[in-house]
VOGU-3710 file (C-alpha; in Angstrom, 3 decimals, decimal comma):
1> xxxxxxxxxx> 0,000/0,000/0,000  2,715/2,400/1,131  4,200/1,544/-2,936  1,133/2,515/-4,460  0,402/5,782/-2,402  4,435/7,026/-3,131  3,583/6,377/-6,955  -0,007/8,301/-6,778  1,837/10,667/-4,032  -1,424/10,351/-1,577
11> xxxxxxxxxx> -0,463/9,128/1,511  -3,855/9,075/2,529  -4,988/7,101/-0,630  -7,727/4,860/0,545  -7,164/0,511/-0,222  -10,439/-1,557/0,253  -9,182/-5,322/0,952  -11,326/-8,176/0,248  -10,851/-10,822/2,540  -10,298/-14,497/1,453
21> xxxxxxxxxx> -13,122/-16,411/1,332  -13,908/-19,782/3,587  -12,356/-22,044/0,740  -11,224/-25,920/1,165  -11,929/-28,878/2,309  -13,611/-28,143/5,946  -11,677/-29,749/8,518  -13,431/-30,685/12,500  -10,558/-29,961/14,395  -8,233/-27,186/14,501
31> xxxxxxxxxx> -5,518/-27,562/12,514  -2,685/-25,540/11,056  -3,552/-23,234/8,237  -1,636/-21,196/5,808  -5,310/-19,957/4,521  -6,296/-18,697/7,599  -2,606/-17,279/8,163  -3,220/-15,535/4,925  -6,476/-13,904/6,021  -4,789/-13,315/9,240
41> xxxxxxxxxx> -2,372/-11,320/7,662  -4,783/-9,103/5,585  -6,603/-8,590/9,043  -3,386/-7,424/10,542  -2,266/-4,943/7,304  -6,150/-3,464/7,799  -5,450/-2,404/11,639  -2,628/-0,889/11,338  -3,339/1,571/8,382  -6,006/4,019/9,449
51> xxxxxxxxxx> -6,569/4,659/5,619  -7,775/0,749/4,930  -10,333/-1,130/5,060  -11,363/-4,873/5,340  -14,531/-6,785/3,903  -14,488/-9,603/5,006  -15,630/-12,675/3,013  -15,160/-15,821/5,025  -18,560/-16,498/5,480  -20,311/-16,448/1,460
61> xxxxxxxxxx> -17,192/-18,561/0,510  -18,059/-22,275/-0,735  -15,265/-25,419/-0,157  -15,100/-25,995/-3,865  -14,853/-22,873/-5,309  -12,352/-19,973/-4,206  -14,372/-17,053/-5,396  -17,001/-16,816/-3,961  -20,429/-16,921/-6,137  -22,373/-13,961/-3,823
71> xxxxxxxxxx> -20,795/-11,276/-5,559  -23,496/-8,821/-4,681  -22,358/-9,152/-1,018  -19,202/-8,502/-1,233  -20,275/-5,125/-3,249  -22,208/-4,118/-0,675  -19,256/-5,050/1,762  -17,265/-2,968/-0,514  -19,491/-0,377/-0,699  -19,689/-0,029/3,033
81> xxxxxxxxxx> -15,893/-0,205/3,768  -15,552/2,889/1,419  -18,014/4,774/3,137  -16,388/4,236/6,000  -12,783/4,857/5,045  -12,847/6,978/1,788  -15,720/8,996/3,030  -15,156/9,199/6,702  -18,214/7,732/7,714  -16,951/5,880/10,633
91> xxxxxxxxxx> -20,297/4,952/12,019  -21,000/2,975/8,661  -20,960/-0,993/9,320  -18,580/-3,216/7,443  -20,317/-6,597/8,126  -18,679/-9,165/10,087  -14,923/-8,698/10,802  -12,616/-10,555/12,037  -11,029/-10,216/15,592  -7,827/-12,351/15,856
//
């Protein structure tokens, strides 16, 4: 992010994420993930730039396909995230988020 805002020189230049969705084979114990690491790390870039946002799509994802079909939703997740960060809307909701 910092790359891109240098080349547009806006270091306030708003990045909307889209979280990984749920994808693979669904597992009933907890087991060691580089998926969830992965989402863990684009939960981790989203909290500590003020000027980014996070929709979240772990829960429209399906096992055997890794985009996820419900494209609408994440829109409106989208759509919410940037009124929240691009237009300073902070009371706008994001959906669900993710908290560790």
């Amino acid at each position: 992010m910092a790359n891109w805002r240098s080349q547009f020189r806006d270091p306030g230049l708003p990045f909307l994420i889209v979280g990984l969705a749920g994808w693979g084979k669904p597992v009933s114990k907890p087991v060691e993930s580089s998926w969830a690491a992965l989402i863990n790390e684009q939960r981790l870039a989203v909290t500590r730039d003020r000027h980014a946002a996070l929709a979240s799509a772990i829960d429209i994802g399906v096992p055997a396909d890794i985009h996820p079909p419900n494209k609408q939703e994440v829109g409106r997740r989208l759509a919410l995230a940037a009124k929240r960060i691009a237009y300073d809307n902070a009371s706008s909701p994001v959906g669900p988020m993710p908290v560790s």
